[in-house]
MARLO-880218 format. One record per atom (N, C-alpha, C, O): x, y, z. Coordinates in nm, 3 decimals. Layout:
// MARLO-880218
x X | y Y | z Z
...
***
This chain:
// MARLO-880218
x 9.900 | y 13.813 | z 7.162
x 10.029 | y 13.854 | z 7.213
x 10.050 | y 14.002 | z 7.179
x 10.084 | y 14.037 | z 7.066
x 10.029 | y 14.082 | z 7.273
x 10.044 | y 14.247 | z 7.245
x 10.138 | y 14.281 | z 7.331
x 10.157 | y 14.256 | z 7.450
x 10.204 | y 14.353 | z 7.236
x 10.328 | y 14.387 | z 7.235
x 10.349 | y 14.534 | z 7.300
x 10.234 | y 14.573 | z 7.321
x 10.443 | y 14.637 | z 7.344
x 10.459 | y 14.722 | z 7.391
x 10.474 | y 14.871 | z 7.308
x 10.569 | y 14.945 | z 7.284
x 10.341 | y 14.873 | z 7.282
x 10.346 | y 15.001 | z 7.132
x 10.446 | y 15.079 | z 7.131
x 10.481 | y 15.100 | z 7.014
x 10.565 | y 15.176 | z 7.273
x 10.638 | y 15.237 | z 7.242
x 10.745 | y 15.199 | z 7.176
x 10.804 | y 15.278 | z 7.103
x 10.791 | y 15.052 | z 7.195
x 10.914 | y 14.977 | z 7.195
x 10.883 | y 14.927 | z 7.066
x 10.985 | y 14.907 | z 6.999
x 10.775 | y 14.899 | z 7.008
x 10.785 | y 14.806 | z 6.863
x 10.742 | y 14.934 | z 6.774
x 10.731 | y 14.906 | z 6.654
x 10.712 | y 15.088 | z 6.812
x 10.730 | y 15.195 | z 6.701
x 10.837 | y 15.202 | z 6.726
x 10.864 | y 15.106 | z 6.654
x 10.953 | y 15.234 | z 6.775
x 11.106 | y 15.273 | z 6.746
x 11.140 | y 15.198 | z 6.688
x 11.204 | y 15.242 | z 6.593
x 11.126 | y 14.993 | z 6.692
x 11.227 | y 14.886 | z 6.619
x 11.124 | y 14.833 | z 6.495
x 11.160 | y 14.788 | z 6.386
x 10.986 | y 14.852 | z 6.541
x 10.922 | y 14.821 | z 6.364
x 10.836 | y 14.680 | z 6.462
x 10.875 | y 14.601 | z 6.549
x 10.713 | y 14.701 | z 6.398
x 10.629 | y 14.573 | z 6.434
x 10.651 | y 14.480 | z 6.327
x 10.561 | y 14.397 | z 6.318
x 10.731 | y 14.469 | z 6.255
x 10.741 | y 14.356 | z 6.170
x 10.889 | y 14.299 | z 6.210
x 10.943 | y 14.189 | z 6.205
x 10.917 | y 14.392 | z 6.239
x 11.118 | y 14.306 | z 6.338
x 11.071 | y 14.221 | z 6.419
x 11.123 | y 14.110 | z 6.411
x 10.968 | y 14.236 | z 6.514
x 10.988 | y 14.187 | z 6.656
x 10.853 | y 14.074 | z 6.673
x 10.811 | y 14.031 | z 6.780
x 10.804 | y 14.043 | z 6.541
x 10.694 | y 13.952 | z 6.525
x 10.716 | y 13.806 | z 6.586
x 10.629 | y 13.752 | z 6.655
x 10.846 | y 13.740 | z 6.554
x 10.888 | y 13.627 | z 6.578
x 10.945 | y 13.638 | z 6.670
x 10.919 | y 13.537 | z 6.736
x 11.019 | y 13.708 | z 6.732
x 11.104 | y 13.701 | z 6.861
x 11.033 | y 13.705 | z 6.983
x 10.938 | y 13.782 | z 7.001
x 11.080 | y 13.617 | z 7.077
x 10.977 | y 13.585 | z 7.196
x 10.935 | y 13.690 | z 7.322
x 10.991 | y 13.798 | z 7.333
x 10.864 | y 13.659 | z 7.386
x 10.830 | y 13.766 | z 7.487
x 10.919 | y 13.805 | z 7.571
x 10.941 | y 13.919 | z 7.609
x 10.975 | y 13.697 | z 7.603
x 11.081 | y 13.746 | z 7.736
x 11.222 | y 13.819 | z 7.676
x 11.318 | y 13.851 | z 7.746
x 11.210 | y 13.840 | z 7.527
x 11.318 | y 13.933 | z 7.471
x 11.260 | y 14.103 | z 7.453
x 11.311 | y 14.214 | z 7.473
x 11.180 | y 14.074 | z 7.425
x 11.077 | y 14.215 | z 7.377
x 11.043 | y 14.289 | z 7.496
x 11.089 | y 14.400 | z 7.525
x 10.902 | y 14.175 | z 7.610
x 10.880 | y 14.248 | z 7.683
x 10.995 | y 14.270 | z 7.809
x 10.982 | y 14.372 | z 7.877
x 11.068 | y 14.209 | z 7.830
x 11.182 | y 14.220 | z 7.935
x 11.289 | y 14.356 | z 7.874
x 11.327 | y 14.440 | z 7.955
x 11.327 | y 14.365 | z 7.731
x 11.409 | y 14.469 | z 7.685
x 11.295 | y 14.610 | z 7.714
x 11.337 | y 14.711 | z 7.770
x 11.208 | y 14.604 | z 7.686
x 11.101 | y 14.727 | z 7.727
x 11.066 | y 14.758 | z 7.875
x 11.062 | y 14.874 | z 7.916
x 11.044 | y 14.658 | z 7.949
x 11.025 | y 14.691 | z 8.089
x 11.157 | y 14.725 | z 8.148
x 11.157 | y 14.801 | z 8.245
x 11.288 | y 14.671 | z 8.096
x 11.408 | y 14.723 | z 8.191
x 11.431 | y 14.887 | z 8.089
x 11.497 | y 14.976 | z 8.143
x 11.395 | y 14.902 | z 8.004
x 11.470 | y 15.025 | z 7.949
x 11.316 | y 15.144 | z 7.997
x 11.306 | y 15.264 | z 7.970
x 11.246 | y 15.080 | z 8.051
x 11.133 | y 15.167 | z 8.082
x 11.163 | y 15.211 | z 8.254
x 11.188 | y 15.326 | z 8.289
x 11.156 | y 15.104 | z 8.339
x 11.182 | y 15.101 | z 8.450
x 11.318 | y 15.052 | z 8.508
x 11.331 | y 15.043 | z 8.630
x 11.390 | y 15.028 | z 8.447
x 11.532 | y 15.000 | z 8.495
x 11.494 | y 14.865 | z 8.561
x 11.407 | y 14.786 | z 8.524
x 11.621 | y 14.852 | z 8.719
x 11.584 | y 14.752 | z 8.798
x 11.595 | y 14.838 | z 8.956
x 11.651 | y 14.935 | z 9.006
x 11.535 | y 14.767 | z 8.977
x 11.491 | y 14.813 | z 9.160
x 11.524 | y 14.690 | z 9.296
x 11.582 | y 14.589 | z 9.256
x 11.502 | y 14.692 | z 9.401
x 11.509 | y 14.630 | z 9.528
x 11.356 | y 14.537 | z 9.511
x 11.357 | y 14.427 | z 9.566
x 11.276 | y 14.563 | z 9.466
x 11.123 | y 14.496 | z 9.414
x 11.176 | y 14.380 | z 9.339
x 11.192 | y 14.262 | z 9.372
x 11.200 | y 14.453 | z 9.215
x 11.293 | y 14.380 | z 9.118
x 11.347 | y 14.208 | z 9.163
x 11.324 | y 14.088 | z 9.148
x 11.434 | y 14.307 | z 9.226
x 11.527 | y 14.187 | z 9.262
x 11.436 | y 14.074 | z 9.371
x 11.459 | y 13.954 | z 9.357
x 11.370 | y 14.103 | z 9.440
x 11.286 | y 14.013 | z 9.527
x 11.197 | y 13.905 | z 9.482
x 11.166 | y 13.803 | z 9.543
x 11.161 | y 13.944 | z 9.367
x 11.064 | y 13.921 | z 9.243
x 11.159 | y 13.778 | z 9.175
x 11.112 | y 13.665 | z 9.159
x 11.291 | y 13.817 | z 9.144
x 11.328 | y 13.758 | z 9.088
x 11.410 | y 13.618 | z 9.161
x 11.408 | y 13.498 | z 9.134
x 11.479 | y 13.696 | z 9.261
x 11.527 | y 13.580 | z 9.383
x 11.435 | y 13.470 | z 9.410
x 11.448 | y 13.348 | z 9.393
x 11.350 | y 13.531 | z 9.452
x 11.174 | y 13.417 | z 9.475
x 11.149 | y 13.353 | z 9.344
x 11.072 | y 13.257 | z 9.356
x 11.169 | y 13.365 | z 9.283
x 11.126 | y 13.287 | z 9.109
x 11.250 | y 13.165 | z 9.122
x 11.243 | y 13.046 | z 9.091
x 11.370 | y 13.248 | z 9.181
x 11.488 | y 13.109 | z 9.183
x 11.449 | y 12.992 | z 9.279
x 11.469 | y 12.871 | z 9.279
x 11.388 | y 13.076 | z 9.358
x 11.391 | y 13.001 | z 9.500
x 11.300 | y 12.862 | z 9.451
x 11.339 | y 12.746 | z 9.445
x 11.175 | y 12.915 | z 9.420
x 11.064 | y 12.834 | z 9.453
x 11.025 | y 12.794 | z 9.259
x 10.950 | y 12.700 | z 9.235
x 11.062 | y 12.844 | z 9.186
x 11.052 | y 12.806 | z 9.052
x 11.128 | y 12.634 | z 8.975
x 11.228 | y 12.575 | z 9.018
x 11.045 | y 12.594 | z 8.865
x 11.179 | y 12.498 | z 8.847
x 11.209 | y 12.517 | z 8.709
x 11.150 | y 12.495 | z 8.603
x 11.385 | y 12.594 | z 8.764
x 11.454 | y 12.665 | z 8.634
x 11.432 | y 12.597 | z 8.475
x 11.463 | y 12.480 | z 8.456
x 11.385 | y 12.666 | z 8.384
x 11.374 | y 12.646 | z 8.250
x 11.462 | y 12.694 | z 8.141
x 11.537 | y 12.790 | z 8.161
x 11.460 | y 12.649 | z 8.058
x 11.568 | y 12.681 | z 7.902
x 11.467 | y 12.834 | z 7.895
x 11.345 | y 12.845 | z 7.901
x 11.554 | y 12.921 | z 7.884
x 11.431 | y 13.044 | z 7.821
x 11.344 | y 13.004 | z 7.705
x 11.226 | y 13.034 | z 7.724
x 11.368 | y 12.949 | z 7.596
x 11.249 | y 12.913 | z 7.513
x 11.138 | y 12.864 | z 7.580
x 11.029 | y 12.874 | z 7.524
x 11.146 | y 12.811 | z 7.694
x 11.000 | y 12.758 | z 7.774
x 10.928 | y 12.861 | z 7.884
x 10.823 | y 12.837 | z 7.945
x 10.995 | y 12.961 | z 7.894
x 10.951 | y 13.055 | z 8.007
x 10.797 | y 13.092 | z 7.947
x 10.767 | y 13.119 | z 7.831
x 10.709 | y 13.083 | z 8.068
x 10.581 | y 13.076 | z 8.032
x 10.557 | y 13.249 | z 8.023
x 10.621 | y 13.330 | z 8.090
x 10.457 | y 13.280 | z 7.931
x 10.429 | y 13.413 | z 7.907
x 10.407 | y 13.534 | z 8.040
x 10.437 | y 13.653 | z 8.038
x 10.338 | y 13.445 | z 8.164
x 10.332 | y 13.549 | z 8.292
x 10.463 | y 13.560 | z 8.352
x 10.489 | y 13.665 | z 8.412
x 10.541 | y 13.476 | z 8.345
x 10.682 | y 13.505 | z 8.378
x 10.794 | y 13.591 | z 8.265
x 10.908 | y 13.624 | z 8.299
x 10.754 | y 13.610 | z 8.169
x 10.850 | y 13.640 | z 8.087
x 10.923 | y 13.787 | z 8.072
x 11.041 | y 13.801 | z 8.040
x 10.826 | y 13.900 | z 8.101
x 10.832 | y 14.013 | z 8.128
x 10.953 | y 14.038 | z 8.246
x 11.054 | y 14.105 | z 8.228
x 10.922 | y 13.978 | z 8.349
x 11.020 | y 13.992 | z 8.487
x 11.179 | y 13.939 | z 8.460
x 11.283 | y 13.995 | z 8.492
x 11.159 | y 13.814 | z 8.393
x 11.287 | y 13.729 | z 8.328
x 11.371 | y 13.810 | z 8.231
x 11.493 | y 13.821 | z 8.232
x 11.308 | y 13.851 | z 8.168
x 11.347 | y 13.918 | z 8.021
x 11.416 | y 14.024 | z 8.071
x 11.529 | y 14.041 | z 8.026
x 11.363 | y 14.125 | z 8.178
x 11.394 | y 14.239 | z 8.282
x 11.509 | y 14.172 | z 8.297
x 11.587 | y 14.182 | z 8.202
x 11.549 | y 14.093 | z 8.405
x 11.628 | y 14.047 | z 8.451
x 11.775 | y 14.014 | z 8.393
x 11.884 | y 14.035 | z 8.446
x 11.744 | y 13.957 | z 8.272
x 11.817 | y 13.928 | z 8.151
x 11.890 | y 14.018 | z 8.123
x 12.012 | y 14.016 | z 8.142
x 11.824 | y 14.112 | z 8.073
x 11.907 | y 14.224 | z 8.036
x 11.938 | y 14.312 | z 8.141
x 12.043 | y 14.374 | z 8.122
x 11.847 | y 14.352 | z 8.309
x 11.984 | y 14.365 | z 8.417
x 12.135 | y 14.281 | z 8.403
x 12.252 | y 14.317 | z 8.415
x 12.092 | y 14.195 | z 8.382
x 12.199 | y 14.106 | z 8.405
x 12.369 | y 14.137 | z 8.285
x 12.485 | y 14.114 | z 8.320
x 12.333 | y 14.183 | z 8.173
x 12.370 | y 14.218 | z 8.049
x 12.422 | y 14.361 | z 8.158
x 12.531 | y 14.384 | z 8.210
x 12.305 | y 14.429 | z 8.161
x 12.406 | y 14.567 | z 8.159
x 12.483 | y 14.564 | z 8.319
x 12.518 | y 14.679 | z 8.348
x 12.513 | y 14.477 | z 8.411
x 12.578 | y 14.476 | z 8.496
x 12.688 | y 14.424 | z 8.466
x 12.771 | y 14.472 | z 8.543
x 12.745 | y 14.337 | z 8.382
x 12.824 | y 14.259 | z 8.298
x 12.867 | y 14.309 | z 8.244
x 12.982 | y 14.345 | z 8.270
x 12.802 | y 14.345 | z 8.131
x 12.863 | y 14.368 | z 7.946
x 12.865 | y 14.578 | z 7.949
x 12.939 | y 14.645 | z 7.877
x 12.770 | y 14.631 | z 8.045
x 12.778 | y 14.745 | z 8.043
x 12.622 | y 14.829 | z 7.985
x 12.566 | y 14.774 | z 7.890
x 12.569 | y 14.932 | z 8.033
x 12.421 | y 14.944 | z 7.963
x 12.445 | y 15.018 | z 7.810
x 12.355 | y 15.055 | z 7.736
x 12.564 | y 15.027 | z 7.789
x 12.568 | y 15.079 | z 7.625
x 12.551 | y 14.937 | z 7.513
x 12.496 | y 14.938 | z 7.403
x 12.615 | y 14.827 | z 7.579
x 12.568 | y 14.712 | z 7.479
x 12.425 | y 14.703 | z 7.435
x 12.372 | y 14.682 | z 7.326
x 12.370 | y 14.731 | z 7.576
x 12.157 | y 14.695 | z 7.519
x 12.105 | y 14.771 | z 7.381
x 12.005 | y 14.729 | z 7.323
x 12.185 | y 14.894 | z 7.326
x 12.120 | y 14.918 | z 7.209
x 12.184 | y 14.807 | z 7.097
x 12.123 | y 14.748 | z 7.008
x 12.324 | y 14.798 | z 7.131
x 12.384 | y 14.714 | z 6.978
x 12.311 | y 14.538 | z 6.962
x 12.309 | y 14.460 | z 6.867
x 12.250 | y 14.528 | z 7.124
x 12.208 | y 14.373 | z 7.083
x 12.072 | y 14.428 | z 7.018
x 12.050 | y 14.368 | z 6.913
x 11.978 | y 14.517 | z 7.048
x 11.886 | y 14.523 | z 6.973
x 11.889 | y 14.602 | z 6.866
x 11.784 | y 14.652 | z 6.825
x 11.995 | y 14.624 | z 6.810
x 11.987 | y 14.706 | z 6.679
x 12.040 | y 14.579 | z 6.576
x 11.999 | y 14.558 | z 6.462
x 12.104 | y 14.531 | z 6.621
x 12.170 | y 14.386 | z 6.566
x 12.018 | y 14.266 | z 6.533
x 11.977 | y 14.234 | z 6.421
x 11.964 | y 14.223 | z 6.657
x 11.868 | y 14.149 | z 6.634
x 11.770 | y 14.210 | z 6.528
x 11.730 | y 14.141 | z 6.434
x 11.735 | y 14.330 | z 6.545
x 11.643 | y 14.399 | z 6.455
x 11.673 | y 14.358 | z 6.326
x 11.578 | y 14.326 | z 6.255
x 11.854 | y 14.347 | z 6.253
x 11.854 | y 14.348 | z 6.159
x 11.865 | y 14.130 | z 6.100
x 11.811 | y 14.076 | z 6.004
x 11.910 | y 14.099 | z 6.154
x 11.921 | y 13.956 | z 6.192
x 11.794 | y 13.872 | z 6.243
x 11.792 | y 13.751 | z 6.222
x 11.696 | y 13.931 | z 6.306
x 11.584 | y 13.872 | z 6.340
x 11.568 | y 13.740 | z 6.422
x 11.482 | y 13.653 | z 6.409
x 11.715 | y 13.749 | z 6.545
x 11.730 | y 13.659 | z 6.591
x 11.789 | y 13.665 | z 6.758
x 11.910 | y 13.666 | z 6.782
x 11.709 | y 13.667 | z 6.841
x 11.762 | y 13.736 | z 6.938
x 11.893 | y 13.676 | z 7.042
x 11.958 | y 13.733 | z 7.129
x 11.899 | y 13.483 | z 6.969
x 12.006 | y 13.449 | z 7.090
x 12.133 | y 13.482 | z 6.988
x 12.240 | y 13.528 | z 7.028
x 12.110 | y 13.456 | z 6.872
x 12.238 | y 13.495 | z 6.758
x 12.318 | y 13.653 | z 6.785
x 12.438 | y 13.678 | z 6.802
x 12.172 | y 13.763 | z 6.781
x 12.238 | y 13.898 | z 6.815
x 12.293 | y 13.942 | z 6.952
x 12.361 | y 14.040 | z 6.981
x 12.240 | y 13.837 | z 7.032
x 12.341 | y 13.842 | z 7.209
x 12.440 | y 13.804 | z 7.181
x 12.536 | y 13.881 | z 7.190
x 12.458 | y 13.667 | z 7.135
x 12.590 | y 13.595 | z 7.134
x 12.686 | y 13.682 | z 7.041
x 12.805 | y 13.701 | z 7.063
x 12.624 | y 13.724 | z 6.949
x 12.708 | y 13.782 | z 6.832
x 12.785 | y 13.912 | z 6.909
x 12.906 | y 13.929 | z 6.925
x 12.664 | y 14.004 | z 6.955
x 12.671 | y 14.088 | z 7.029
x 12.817 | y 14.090 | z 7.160
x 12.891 | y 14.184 | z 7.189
x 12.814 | y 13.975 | z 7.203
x 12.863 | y 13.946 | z 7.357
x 13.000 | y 13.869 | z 7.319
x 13.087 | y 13.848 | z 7.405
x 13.013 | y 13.831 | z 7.194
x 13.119 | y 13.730 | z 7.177
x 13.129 | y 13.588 | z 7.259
x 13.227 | y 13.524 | z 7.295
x 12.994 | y 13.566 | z 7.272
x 12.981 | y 13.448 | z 7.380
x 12.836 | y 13.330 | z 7.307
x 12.734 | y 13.371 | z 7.252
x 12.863 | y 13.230 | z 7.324
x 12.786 | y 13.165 | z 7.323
x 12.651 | y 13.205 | z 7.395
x 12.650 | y 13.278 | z 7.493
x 12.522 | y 13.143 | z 7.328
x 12.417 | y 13.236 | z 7.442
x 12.344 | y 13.121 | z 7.531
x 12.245 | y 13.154 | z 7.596
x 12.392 | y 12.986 | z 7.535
x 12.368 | y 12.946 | z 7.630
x 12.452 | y 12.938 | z 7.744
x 12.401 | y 12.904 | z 7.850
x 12.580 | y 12.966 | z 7.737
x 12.703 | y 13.012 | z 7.807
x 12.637 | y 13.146 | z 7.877
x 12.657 | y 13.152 | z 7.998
x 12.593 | y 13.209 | z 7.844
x 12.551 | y 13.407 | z 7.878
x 12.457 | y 13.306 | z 8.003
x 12.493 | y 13.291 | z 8.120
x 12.284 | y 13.226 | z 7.917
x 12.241 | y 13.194 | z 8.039
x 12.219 | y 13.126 | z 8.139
x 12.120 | y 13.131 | z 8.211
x 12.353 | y 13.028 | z 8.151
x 12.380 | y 12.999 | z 8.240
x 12.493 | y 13.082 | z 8.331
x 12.525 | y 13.038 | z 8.441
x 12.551 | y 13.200 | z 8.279
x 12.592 | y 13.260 | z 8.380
x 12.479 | y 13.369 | z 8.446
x 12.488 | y 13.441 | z 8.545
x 12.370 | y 13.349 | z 8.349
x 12.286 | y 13.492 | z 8.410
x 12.224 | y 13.393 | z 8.543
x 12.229 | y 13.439 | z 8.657
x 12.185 | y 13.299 | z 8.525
x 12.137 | y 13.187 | z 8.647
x 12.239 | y 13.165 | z 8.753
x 12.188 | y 13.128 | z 8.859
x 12.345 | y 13.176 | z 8.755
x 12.433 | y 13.180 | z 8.843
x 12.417 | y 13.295 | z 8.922
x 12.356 | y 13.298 | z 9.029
x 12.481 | y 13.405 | z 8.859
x 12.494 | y 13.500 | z 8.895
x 12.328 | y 13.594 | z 9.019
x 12.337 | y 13.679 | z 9.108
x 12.196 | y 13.520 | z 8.956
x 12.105 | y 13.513 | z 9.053
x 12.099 | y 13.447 | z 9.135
x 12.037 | y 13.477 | z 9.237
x 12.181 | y 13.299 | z 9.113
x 12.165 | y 13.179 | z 9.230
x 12.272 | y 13.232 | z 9.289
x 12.253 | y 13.199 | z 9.406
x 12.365 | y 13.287 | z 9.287
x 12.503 | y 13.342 | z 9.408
x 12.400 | y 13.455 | z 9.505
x 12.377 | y 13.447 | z 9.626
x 12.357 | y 13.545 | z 9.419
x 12.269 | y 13.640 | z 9.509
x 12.194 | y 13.600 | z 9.595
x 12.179 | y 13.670 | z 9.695
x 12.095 | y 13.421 | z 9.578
x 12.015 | y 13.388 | z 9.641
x 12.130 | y 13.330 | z 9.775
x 12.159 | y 13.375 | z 9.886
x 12.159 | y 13.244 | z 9.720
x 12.248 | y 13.142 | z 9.825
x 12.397 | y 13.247 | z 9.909
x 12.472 | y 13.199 | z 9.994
x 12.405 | y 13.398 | z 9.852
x 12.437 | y 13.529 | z 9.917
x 12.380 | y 13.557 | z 10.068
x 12.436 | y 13.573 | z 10.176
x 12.242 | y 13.555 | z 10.026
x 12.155 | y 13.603 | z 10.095
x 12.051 | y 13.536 | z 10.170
x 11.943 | y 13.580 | z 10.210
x 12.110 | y 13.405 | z 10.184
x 12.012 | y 13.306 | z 10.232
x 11.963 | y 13.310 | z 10.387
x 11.855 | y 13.322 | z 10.445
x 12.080 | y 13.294 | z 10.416
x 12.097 | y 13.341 | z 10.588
x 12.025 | y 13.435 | z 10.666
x 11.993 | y 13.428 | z 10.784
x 12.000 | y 13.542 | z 10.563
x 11.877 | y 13.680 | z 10.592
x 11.708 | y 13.621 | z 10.602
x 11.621 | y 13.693 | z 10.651
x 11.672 | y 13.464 | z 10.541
x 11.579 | y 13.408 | z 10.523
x 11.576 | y 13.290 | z 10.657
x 11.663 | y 13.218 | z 10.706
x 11.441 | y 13.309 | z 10.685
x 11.375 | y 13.191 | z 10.788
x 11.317 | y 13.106 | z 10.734
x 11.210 | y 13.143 | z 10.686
x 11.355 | y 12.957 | z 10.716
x 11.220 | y 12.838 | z 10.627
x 11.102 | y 12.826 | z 10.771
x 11.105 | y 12.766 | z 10.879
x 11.012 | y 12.909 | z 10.710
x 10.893 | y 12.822 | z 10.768
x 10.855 | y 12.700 | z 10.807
x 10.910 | y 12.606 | z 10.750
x 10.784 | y 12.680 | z 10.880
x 10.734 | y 12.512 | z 10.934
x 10.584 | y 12.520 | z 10.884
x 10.516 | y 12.621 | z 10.901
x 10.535 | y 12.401 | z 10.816
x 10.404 | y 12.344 | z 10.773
x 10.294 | y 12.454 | z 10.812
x 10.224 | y 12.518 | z 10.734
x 10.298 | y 12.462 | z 10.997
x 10.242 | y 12.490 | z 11.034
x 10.206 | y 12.648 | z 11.041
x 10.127 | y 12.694 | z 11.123
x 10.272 | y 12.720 | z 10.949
x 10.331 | y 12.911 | z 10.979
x 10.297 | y 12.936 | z 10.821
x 10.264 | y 13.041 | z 10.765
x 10.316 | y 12.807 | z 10.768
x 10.241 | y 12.874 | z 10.591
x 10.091 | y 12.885 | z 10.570
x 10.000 | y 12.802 | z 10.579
x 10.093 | y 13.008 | z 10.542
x 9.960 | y 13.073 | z 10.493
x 9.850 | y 13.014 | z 10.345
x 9.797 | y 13.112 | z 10.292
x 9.823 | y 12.918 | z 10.298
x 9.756 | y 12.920 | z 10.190
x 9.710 | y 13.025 | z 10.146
x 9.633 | y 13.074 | z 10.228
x 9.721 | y 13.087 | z 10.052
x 9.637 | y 13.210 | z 9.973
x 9.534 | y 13.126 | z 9.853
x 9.547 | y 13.006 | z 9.829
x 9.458 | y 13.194 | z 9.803
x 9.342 | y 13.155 | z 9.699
x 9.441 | y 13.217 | z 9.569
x 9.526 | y 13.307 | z 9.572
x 9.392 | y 13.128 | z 9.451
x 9.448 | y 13.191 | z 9.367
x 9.441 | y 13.348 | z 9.339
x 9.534 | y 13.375 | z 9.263
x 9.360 | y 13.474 | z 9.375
x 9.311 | y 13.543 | z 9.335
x 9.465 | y 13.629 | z 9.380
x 9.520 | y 13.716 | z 9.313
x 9.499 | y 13.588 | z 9.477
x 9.658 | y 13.663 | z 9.565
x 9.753 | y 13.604 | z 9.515
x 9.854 | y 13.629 | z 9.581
x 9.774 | y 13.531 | z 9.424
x 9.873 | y 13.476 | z 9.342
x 10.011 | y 13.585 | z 9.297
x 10.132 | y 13.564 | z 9.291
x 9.945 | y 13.680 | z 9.276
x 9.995 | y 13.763 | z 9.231
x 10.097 | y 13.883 | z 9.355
x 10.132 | y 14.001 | z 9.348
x 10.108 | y 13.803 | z 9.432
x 10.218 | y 13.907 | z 9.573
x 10.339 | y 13.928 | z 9.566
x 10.432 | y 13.851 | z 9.590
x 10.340 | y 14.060 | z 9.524
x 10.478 | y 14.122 | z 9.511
x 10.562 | y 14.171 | z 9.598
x 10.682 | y 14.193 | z 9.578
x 10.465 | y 14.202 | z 9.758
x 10.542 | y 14.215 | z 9.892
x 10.474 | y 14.208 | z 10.039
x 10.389 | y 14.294 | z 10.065
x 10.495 | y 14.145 | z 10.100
x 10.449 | y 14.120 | z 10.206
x 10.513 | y 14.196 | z 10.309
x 10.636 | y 14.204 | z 10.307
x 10.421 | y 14.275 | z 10.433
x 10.481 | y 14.397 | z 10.569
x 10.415 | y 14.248 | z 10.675
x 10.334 | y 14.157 | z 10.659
x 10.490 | y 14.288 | z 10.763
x 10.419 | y 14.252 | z 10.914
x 10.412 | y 14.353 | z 10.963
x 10.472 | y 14.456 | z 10.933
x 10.301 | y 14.324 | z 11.083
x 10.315 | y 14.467 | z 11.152
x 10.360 | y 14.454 | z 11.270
x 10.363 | y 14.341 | z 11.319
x 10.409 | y 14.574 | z 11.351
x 10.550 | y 14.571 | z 11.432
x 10.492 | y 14.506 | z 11.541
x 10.561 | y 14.518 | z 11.642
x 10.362 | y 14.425 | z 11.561
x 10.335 | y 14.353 | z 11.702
x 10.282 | y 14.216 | z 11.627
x 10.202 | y 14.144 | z 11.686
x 10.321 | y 14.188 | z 11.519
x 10.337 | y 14.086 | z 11.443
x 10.164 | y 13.996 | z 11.463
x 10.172 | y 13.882 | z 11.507
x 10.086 | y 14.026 | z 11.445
x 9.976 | y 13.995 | z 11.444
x 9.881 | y 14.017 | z 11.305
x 9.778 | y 13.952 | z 11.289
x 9.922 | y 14.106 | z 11.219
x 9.860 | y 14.135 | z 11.132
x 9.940 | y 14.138 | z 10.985
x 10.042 | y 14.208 | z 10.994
x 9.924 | y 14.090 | z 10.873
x 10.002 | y 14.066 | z 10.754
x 9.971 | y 14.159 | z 10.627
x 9.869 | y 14.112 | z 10.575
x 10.011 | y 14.260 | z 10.563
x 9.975 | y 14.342 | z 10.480
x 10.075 | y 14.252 | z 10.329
x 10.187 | y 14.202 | z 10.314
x 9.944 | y 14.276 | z 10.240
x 9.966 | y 14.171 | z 10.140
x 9.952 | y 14.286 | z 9.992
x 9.862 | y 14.361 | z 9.955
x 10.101 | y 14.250 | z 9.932
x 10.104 | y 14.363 | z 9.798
x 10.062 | y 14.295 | z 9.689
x 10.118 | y 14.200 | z 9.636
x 9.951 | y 14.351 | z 9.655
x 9.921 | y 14.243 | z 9.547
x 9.959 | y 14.378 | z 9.407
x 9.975 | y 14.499 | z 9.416
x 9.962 | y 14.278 | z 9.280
x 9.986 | y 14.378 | z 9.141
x 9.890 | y 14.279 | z 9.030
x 9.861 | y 14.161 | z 9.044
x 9.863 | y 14.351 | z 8.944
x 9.762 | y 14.305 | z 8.844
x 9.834 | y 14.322 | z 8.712
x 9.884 | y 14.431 | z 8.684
x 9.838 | y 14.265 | z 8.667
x 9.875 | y 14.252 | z 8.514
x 9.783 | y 14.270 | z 8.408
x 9.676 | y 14.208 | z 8.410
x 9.823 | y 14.372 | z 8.285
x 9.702 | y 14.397 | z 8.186
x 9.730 | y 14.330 | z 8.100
x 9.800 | y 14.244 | z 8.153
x 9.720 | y 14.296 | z 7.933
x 9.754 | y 14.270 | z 7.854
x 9.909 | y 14.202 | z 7.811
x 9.953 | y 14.088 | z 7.799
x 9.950 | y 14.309 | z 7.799
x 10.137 | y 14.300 | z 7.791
x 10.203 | y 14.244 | z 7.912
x 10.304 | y 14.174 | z 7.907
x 10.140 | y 14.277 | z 8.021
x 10.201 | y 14.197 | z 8.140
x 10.257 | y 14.340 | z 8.203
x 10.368 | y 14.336 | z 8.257
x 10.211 | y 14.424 | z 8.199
x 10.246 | y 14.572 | z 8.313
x 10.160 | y 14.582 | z 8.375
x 10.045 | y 14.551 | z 8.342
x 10.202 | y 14.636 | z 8.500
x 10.116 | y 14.692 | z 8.618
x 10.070 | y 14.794 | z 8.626
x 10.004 | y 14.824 | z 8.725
***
């Protein structure tokens, strides 16, 4: 489990030993890259076709994007000046749903079930903009394309351009 060298020299590799991925690497990828229109596509599709979990179970290839999300979700809410006090708090507490909740004045399974809402309104927002396919119009991919972060047609709709992204270690592209 390797961690994000810039983000665990500022808070200490011995703070962030126990605390899970989707707190660490999600607080590092949104304060690295913010959130984007990618972002959000990434994450809508995880609602869509995923079957929603307690964050303690979010599997390690998902956790990075979630964790992102998480804390979009925080600084659209709570404001982006809270994201240092929940992690200056957890740092000292060593506990990351205690220093949200503590942080937020909220219960933190209360926080994520509004952070799941608040993506499922966006989805079921935006549903109408979506076509369900028929049996017959879905593409099988091999595992090796697993990894598609955006799909083009092309303007005489015959040909499909496929975004694929690779993940290293930590789970960055």
């Amino acid at each position: 489990m390797k961690r994000n060298n810039g983000f665990t020299k500022r808070f200490g590799k011995a703070s962030f030993s126990s605390i899970p991925n989707w707190f660490v690497d999600g607080a590092a990828k949104y304060l690295a890259y913010g959130w984007n229109m990618e972002m959000d596509n990434v994450i809508r599709d995880y609602f869509l076709t995923q079957d929603l979990k307690k964050v303690k179970k979010i599997t390690n290839q998902n956790s990075g994007i979630i964790g992102q999300s998480i804390w979009n979700y925080i600084s659209i809410i709570y404001g982006k000046n809270i994201i240092s006090n929940i992690l200056n708090l957890t740092k000292i507490i060593r506990n990351p749903e205690k220093g949200i909740s503590s942080t937020l004045g909220k219960n933190f399974n209360e926080i994520m079930k509004d952070w799941q809402n608040y993506y499922l309104s966006s989805v079921n927002k935006n549903s109408d903009q979506y076509t369900q396919l028929d049996n017959n119009q879905i593409i099988k991919l091999k595992k090796k394309y697993s990894n598609v972060s955006n799909i083009q047609i092309s303007p005489n709709n015959n040909k499909i351009l496929l975004f694929l992204y690779r993940c290293n270690e930590s789970g960055f592209r």
